[in-house]
C-alpha positions in Angstrom: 43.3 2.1 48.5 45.0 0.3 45.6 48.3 2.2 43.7 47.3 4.7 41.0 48.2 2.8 37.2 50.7 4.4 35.6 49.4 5.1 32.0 51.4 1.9 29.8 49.2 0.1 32.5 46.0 1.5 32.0 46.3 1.3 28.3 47.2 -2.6 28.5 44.6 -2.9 30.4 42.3 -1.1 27.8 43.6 -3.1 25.5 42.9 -6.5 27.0 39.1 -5.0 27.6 38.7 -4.4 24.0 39.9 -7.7 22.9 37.4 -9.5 25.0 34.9 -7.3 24.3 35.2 -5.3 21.2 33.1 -2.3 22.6 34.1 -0.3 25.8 32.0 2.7 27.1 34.1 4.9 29.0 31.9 4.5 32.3 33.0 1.1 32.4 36.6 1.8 31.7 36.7 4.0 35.0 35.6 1.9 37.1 38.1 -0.8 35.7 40.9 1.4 36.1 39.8 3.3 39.1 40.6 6.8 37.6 38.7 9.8 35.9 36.4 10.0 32.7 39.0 12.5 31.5 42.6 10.5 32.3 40.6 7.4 30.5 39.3 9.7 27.2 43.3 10.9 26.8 44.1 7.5 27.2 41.3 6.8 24.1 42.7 9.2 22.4 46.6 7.5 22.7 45.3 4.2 21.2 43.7 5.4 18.6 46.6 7.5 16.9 48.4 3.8 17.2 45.7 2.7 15.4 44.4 -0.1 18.0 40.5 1.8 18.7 38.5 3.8 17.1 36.8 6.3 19.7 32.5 6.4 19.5 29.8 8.5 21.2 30.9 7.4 24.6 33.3 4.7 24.8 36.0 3.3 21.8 35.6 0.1 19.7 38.5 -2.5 18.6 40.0 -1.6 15.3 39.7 -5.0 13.7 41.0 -5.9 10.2 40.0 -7.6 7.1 42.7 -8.2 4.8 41.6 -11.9 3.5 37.8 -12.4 1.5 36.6 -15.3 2.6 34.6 -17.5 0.4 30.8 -17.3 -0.3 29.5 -19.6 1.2 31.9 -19.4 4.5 30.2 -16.3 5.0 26.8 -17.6 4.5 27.5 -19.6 7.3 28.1 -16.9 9.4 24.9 -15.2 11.7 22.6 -16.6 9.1 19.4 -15.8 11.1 20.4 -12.0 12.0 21.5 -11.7 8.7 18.0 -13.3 7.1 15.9 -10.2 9.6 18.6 -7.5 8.1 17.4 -8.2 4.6 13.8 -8.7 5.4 13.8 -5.4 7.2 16.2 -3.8 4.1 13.5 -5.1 2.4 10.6 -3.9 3.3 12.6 -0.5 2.4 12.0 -0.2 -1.1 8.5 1.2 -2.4 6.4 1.2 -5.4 8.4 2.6 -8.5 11.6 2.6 -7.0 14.9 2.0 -9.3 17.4 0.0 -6.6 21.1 -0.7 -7.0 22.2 -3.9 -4.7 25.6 -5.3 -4.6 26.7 -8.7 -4.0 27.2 -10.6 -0.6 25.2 -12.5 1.3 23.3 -9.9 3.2 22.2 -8.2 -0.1 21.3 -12.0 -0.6 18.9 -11.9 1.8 17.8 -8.7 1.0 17.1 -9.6 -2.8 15.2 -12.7 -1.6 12.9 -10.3 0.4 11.5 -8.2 -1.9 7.8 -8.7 -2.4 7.3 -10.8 -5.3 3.9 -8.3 -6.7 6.1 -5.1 -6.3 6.2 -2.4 -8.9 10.3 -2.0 -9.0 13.4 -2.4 -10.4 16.4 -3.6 -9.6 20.2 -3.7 -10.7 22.7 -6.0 -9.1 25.7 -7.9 -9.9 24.9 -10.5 -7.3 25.0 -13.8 -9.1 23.9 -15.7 -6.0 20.5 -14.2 -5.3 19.9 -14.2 -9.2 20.2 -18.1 -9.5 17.6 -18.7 -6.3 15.3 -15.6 -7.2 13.9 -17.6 -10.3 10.9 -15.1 -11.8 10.4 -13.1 -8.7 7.6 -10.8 -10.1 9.7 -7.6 -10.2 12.1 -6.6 -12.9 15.9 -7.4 -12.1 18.7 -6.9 -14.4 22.3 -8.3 -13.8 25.2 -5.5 -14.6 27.1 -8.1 -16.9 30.8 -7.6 -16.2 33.3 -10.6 -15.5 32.7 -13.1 -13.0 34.1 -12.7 -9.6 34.3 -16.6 -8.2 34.9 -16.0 -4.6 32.0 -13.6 -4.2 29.7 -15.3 -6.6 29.8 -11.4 -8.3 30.0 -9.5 -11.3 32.5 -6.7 -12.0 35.1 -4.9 -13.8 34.6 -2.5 -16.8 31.5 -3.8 -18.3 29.9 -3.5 -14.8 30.5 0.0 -15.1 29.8 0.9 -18.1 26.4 -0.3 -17.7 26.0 1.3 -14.3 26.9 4.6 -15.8 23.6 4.8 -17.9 21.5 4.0 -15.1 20.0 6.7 -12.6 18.3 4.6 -9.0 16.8 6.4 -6.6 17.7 4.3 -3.7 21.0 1.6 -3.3 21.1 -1.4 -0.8 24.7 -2.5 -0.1 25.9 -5.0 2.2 29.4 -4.3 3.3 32.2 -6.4 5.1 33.4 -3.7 7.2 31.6 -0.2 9.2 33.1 2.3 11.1 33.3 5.9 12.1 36.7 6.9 10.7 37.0 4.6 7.8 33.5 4.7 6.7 32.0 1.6 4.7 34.9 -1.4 3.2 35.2 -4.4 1.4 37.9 -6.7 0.6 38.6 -6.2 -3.1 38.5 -3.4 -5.5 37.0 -5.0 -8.3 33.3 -4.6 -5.6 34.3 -1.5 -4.5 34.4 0.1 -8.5 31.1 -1.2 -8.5 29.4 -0.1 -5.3 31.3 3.3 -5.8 29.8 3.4 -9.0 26.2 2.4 -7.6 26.9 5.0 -4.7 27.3 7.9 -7.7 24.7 6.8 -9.7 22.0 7.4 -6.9 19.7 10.5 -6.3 18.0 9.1 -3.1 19.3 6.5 -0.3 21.9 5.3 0.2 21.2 2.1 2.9 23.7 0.2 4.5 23.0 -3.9 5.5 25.1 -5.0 7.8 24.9 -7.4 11.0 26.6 -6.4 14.3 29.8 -7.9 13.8 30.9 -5.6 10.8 31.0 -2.6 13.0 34.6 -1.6 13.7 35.8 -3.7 11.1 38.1 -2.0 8.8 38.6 -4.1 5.1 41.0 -3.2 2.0 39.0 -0.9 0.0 37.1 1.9 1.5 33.4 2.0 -1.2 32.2 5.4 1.1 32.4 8.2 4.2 30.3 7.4 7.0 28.8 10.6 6.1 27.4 9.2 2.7 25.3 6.7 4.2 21.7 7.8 5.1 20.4 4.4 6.8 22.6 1.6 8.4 20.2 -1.8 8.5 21.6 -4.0 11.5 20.6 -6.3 14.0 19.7 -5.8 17.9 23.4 -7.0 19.3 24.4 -3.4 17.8 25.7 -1.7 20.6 24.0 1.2 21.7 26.7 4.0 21.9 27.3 2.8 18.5 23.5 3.7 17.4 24.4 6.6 19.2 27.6 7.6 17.3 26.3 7.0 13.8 23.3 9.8 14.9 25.8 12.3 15.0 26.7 11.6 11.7 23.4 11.5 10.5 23.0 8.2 9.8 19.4 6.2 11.1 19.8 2.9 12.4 17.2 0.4 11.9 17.8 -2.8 13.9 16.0 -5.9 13.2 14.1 -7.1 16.2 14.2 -11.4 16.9 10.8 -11.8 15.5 9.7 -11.8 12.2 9.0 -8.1 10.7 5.2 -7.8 10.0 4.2 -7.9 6.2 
């Protein structure tokens, strides 16, 4: 029988897991350590008051920051495909009559470019991307003026916000840049964040996060809401379970987009 690790041990070990890995469940974590569900859930518990996991339903995930926005279209390049299902499923969320807030970003992109074309809606974004491709999609859109944001292809700043504050949706679709438990819904700058805070307040219905896989434990600049204030998270299949599982204890339904195309 191999020597008991001493707990700086277990904790490196932990550590190197979750930076292979990004997502630990605590079954596994025993049997890499050899020890006890409950010596392995203190140990969780250690790393996340030094900040490097954040503990889920079950297991921990790699606290990961975003300090830097990257450019547009470096981020289009990124999971394009998963990120095409997430806004065809987001999508296919929004019903006759509905008055929808969407933010910028390339998965509210994708979402914008789903809509059916004959639907009865209308929308509000500050996306300047999806505006220039959408052309005349059939459904009313307006813009939210404000000045432009060249990185993120985006409108913002006090005009934005002005004109949000006379407008009432009943249902806002927001793509994010980071997801987790304790730090709830970020993105990089604050000029987005006025704005999707300001969407956020605006709204007596949904509030519907799209986001692909790779967002969840990522922890940006500026936090635009609580986990708690999100009714549906939009994702793709390569979302762990246990985290499905975690955000059901907050109350928040997770929709994953399956690999084949969502039926019309």
């Amino acid at each position: 029988m191999s020597k008991p690790l001493i707990p700086a041990q277990r904790r490196e070990r932990i550590q190197d897991f979750l930076a292979i890995h990004q997502i630990a469940r605590t079954v596994d974590l025993c049997g890499l350590l050899e020890t006890s569900e409950a010596t392995v859930r203190r140990d969780l518990e250690w790393l996340e008051v030094k900040g490097f996991l954040e503990r889920t339903h079950g297991g921990a995930i790699l606290n990961q920051r975003m300090i830097l926005e990257q450019e547009y279209q470096q981020r289009a390049q990124h999971l394009p495909e998963e990120k095409r299902r997430i806004g065809e499923l987001a999508a296919s969320l929004i019903e006759e009559g509905d008055i929808v807030f969407i933010n910028s970003g390339t998965t509210s992109t994708q979402v914008l470019q789903h809509i059916r074309r004959d639907s009865r809606i209308t929308v509000f974004t500050n996306n300047v991307s999806a505006v220039m491709d959408l052309g005349d999609p059939g459904f009313h859109y307006y813009m939210t003026g404000g000045e432009f944001q060249s990185r993120s292809n985006s409108l913002a700043g006090r005009f934005a916000l002005d004109n949000l504050s006379l407008i009432y949706a009943n249902k806002t679709i927001l793509g994010v840049d980071g997801i987790s438990l304790k730090h709830g819904c970020t993105v990089p700058t604050n000029p987005e964040a006025e704005v999707v805070r300001k969407m956020i307040e605006r709204t007596k219905g949904q509030v519907i996060v799209a986001a692909d896989h790779s967002k969840w434990g990522v922890v940006s600049n500026f936090q635009i809401a609580n986990i708690d204030e999100i009714d549906k998270l939009v994702s793709d299949e390569r979302l762990d379970s246990s985290s499905v599982e975690s955000l059901a204890t907050h109350n928040v339904e997770c929709l994953l987009a399956a690999s084949t195309p969502v039926p019309a």
